[in-house]
N, C-alpha and C positions, 0 to 999 in steps of 0.2 A: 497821639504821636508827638515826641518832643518837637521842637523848631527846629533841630540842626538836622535830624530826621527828613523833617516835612520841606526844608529848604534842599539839601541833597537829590531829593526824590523828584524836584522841579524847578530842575537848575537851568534848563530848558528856556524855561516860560519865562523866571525871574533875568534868564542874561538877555532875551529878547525884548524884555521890558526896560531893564536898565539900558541898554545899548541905542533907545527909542528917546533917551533924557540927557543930553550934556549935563545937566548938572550932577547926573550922579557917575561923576567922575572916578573915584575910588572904588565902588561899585565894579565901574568897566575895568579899571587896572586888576581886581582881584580878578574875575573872570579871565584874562587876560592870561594869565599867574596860572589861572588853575587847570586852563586847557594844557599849557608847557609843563608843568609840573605834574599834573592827577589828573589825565583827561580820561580816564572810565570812568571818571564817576558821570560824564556827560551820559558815557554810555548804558550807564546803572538808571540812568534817570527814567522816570515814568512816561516821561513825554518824549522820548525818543525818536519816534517820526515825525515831529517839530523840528527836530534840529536840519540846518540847512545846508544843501550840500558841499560848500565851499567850508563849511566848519568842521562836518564829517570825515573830509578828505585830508584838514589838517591833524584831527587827531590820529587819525589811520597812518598816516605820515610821522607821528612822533615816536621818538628812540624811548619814553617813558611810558609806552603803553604795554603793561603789564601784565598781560591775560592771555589765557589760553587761545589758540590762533582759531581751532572749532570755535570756540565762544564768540569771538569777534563776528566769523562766517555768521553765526546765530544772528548778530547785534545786527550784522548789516542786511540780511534777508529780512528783518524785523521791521528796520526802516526802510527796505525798497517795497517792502508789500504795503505800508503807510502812506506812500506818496500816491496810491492809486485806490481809491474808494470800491473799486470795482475787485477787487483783490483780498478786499480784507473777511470777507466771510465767506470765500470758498477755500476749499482743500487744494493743494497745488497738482494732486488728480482728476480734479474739475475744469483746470486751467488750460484755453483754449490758444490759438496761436496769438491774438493779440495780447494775450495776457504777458505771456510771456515775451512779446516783442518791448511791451510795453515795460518792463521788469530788465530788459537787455539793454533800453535805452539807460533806464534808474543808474545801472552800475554799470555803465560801460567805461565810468572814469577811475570807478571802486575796485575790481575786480582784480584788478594788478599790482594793490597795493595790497594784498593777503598774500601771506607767505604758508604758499602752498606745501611746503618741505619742512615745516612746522606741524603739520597734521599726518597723521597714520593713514594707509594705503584704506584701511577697512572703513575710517571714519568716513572718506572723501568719495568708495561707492555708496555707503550706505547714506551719507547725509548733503553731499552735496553734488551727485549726479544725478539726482532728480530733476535739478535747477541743469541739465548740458545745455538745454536752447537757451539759456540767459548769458551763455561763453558764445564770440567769437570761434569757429571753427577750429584754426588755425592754433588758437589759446589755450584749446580744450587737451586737442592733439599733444597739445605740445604738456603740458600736465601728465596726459594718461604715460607719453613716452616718458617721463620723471620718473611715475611710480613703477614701471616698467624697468628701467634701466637699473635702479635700486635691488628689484627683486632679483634681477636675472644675475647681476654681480653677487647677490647673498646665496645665489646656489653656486656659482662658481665654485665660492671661497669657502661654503658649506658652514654661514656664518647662522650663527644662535640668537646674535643680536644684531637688527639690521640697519647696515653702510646708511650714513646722510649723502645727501645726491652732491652736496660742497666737496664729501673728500671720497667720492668714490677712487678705488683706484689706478680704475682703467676709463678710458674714452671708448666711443664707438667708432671705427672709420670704414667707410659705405666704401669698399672694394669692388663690392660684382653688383648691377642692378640688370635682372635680367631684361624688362622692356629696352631698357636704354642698351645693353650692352650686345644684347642678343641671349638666345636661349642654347647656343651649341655647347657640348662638352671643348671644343677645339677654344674656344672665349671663356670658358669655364677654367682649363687647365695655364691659358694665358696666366688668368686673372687670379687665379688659388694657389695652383702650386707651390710648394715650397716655403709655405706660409699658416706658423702655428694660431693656435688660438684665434679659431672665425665662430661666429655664429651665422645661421643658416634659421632663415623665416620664412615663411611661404603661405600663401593668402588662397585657400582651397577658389574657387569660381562660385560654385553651387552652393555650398554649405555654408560660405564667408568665414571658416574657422581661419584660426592662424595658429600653423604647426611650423618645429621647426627641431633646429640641434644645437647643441655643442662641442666642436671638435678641439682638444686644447693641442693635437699634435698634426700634421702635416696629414694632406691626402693622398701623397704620394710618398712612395721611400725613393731619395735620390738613387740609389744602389739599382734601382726597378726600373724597367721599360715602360713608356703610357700603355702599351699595349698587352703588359703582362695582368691576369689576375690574380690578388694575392692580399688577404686579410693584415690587417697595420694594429697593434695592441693598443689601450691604452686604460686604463683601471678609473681616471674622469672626465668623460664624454658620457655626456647623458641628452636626451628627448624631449621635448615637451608640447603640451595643449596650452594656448592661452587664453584665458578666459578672460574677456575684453572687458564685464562687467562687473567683476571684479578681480585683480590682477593676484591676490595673494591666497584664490582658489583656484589657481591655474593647476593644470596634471604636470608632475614632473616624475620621470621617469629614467632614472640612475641605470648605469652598463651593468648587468650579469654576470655575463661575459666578455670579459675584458679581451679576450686571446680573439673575438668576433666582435670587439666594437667599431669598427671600421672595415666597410669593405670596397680595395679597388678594382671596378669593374675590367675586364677584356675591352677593348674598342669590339663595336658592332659595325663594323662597314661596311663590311660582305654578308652577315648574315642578321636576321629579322628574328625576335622571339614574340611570342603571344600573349597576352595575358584580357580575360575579359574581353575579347573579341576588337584588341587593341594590339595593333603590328608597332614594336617598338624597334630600335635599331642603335640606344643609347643610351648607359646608364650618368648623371652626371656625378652625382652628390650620393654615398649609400651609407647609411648608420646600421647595415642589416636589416632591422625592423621597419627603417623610413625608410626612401630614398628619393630622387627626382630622376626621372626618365623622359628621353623624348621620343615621341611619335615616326612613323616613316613617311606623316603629314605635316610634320616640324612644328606639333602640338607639344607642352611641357606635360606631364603630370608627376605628382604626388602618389607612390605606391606605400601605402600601411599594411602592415600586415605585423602583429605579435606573435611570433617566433622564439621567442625566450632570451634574445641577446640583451632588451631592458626589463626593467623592472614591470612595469605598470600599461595596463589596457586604455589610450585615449578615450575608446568609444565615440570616434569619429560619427559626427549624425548616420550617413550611410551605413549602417554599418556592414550590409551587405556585399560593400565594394572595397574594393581592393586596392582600387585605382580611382584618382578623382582629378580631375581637369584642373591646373592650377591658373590663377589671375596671372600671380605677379611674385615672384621670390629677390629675397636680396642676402648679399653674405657680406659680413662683416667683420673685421679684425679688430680684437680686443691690443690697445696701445696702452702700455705701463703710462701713469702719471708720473712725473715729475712731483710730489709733492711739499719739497723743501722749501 
C-alpha cells in the first residue's frame, strides 16, 4: 500500500496523535485544513469509530461534505455501533432494548443533522426504519409525515417525478379534528363546507390501518339544501390505504366514476338505517365506496365497501366487515404556497 494510501485510511489515529504533541504544529493546521475543506475522507477512514464525537458533529455540520446522504446514514450507524463493544458482533435483529437505548443515547446529537429529504422514501423504509427505536418519537413522526406529505401531493398532481418536501406546492391545514372537534355531521358541515380541496384520514380502532380520500371540490353544492341527497362529479378525487411501513407501497385507488365520485348524504334525524347489526342515523364524509357514519350511540365508523365508483380493492384486514369502529379522523385543506 503506497503512504498517501496507508496515511488516508488512518487519518483518525495519526490527527489523534498529532493533536497529543504541540510541537507538531503544522501537522495540527493540516488536519485542521482538511476537516473544512475534505472532511469524508475522515469518514472513508479505517478507523472511523475512533473519531470522537465532537469532531463527527463538526463534519456532519459542514457545507463541504459531499456524499450521498444514505452513505453518511451508513458512516454514522458505523460509528454509533463502534462506540459500544456490545453491539459490534450482533445483527441489529438480535438487538435488545438496551442496545438500542444505548445506540439512542450515541446519536441523539447526530440524528438531526442528516438531511432526511436527501434520501428516497424506499431507501429510509428499507434501511433506516430498522434503527425507529434509535429516533426520538416525536422525530420519527415527524420524518414519516415528510415522506408522507411528498407522496400524497405526487398523486394529487399525478406527478412521474417526485415534489422535494422545500417546494411542495401546497401546505397542510388541520380544519376538522374529530376528538377535539367533535364527531357530529352538524361540526362537520360547520367546519367543511364550502371548502375545496380537503383531505380526509382516519385511523381504523381494531385494525390500526389509516384510510382515507381526497376531495378536490366542495362537499356540498351551494345551490343544494344540507338536507337534500344528491351525487357532486368530479373526474380527481381518489381513495387510499396507507401503508405505514412503507409509504410508496400505499393502495391508491383513482375515481371511475366521476358522475358518483361524491356522495351528499339526506340528514338522518328522524330516521335510523342498519348495516351489520349497527343502527346508524348519520352519514358525515361519503366517497361512495368509503365513507364515515355515526352510530345512534354517537360512535364514528368507517363503511368500505367496493362498489365500482374507485379503481382498486384496499383489502382492509377484516375483510369480512363492512363497517369498522374508527379511533380518530382528521380533514385537511390543501393551501396553494406562495412560492416566489
Amino acid at each position: 500500500m503506497e503512504k498517501k494510501d496507508w496515511v488516508q485510511k488512518n487519518l483518525i489515529h495519526i490527527h489523534k496523535f498529532s493533536s497529543k504533541h504541540k510541537s507538531f504544529s503544522l501537522l495540527q493546521d493540516y488536519f485542521s485544513e482538511l476537516i473544512t475543506n475534505n472532511p469524508v475522507l475522515f469518514l472513508k477512514s479505517n478507523d472511523i469509530t475512533a473519531i470522537e464525537k465532537s469532531m463527527l458533529l463538526t463534519i456532519l455540520e459542514s457545507d463541504f461534505l459531499e456524499l450521498d446522504e444514505m452513505k453518511i446514514w451508513d458512516y454514522v450507524i458505523q460509528w454509533g455501533i463502534g462506540q459500544s463493544k456490545g453491539m459490534l458482533k450482533k445483527k441489529i435483529s438480535e438487538w435488545n432494548n438496551d442496545d438500542f437505548e444505548e445506540m439512542k443515547n450515541n446519536l441523539k446529537d447526530i440524528i438531526p443533522l442528516i438531511r432526511f429529504d436527501q434520501i428516497t422514501s424506499s431507501d429510509f423504509y428499507k434501511k433506516i426504519k430498522p434503527y425507529k427505536k434509535v429516533f426520538d418519537k416525536d422525530v420519527y413522526e415527524e420524518i414519516v409525515q415528510y415522506y408522507f406529505n411528498v407522496e400524497f401531493v405526487n398523486w394529487i398532481d399525478e406527478n412521474q417525478v417526485s415534489y422535494n418536501e422545500n417546494y411542495l406546492p401546497y401546505c397542510f391545514k388541520l380544519i376538522f379534528y374529530g376528538s377535539q372537534d367533535g364527531f357530529s355531521r352538524t361540526v362537520f358541515e360547520e367546519k367543511c363546507y364550502n371548502i375545496e380541496k380537503t383531505v380526509v384520514i382516519m385511523r381504523l380502532k381494531e385494525t390500526r390501518e389509516l384510510v382515507g380520500g381526497y376531495n378536490p371540490v366542495c362537499w356540498n353544492l351551494k345551490e343544494e339544501s344540507p338536507d337534500e341527497d344528491y351525487m357532486i362529479e368530479t373526474d380527481k378525487s381518489f381513495i387510499f390505504k396507507i401503508n405505514e411501513n412503507q409509504i410508496n407501497n400505499s393502495t391508491l385507488s383513482r375515481v371511475e366514476n366521476s358522475k358518483n365520485a361524491i356522495h351528499h348524504s339526506i340528514r338522518f334525524s328522524n330516521e335510523n338505517f342498519n348495516e351489520n347489526g349497527i343502527n346508524f342515523h348519520e352519514i358525515l364524509i361519503d366517497f361512495n365506496d368509503l365513507d364515515i357514519r355515526n352510530s345512534i350511540d354517537n360512535k364514528s365508523y368507517c363503511y368500505y365497501w367496493h362498489c365500482g365508483s374507485y379503481e382498486s380493492n384496499f383489502n382492509i384486514k377484516n375483510k369480512g366487515e363492512r363497517v369498522h369502529l374508527l379511533e380518530e379522523y382528521e380533514v385537511y385543506q390543501l393551501v396553494k404556497k406562495n412560492l416566489n
